[in-house]
C-alpha positions in Angstrom: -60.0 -0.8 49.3 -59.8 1.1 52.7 -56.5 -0.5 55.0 -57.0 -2.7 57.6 -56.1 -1.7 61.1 -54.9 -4.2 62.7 -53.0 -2.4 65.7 -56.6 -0.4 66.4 -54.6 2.6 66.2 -56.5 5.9 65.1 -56.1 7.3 61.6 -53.8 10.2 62.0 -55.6 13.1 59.3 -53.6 16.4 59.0 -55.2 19.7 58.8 -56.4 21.1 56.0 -53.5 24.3 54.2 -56.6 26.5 52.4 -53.6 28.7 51.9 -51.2 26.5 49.9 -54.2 25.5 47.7 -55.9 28.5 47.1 -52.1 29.8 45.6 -51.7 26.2 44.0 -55.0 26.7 42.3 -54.4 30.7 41.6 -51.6 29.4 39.4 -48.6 30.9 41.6 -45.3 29.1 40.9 -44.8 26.1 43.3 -41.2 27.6 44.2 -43.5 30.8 45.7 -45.8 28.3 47.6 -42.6 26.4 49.1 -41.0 29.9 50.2 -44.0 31.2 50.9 -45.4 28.0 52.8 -42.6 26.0 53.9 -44.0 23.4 55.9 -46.2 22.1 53.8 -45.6 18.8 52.5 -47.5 19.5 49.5 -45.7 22.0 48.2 -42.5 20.5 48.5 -43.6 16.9 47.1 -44.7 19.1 43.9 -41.8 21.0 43.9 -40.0 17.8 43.4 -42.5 16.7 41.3 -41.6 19.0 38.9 -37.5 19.0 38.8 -38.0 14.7 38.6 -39.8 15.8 35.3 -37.1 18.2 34.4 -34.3 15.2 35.0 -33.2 17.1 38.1 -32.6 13.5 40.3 -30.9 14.9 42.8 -32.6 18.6 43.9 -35.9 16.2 43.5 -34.3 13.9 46.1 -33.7 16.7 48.2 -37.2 18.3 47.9 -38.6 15.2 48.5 -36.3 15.1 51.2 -37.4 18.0 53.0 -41.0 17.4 52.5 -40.9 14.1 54.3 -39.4 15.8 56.9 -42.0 18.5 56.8 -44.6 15.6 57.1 -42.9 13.6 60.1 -43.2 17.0 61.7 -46.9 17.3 60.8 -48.3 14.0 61.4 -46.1 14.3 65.1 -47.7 17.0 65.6 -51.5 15.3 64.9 -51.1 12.8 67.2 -49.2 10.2 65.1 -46.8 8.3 67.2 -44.6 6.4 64.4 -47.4 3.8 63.3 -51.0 3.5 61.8 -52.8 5.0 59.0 -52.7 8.1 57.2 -55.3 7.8 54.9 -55.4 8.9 51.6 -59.1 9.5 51.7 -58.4 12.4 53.7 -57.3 15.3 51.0 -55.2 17.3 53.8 -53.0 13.8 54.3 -52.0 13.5 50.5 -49.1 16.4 51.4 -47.2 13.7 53.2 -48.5 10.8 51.0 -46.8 12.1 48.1 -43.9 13.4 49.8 -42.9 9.9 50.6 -43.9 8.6 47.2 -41.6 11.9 45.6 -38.7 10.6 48.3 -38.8 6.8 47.1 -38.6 7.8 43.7 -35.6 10.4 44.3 -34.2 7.5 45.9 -34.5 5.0 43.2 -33.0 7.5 40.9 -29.8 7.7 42.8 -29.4 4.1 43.4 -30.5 4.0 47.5 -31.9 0.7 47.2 -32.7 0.3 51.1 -34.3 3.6 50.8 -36.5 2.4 48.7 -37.7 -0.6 50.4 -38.0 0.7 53.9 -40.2 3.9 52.1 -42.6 1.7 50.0 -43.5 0.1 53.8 -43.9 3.3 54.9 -45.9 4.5 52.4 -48.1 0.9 52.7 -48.1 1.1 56.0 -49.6 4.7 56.3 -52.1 3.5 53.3 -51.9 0.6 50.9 -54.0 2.4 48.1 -51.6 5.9 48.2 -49.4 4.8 45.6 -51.3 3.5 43.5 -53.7 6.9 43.2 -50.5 8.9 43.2 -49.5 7.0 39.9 -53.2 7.2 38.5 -53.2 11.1 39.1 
């Protein structure tokens, strides 16, 4: 179900990173995409990705950390001005989608509980279906 936009502002949708995925999909190591590509989003919500799976709570805070960062920086630089959708729909926005869903798991795993809740708005705010196709991926 696409968000409502109540506010009328535009969709912010990010460029696309052909370079990030084509190594992604070429099988290089994701800490080789993040050093080789280190603003993207993407790579450094996957890179936290994978140290959460390893039990790492705290570098995949910090990845997480850095790739929310990476995607403030983006989506300001798309026009964004703080509020209004980021659809997931649009493959090139999933970067920052999934940093923020990486970043409010990292920050239920060490126990930042406004984190968290100001996060999952965020994240609902920018789309209310990103979550939910992040956990069904």
């Amino acid at each position: 179900m696409p968000a409502t936009n109540l506010l009328g502002v535009p969709e912010t949708l990010l460029p696309e990173e052909p370079e990030v995925l084509s190594a992604l999909a070429a099988g290089t190591p994701v800490a080789e995409v993040v050093a080789a590509h280190p603003e993207s989003s993407l790579a450094w919500a996957l890179l936290s990705d994978e140290t959460s799976a390893a039990g790492r709570d705290l570098e995949a805070y910090a990845y997480a950390r850095v790739g929310y960062h990476r995607g403030l920086d983006a989506l300001r630089k798309a026009g964004w001005r703080g509020q209004g959708p980021v659809p997931w729909s649009h493959e090139p926005n999933r970067g920052v989608l999934r940093a923020l869903y990486a970043l409010r798991r990292g920050a239920a795993a060490i126990g930042e509980a406004g984190e968290v809740e100001r996060l999952t708005t965020f994240l609902d705010d920018s789309d209310p279906t990103a979550a939910a196709s992040i956990e069904a991926a």
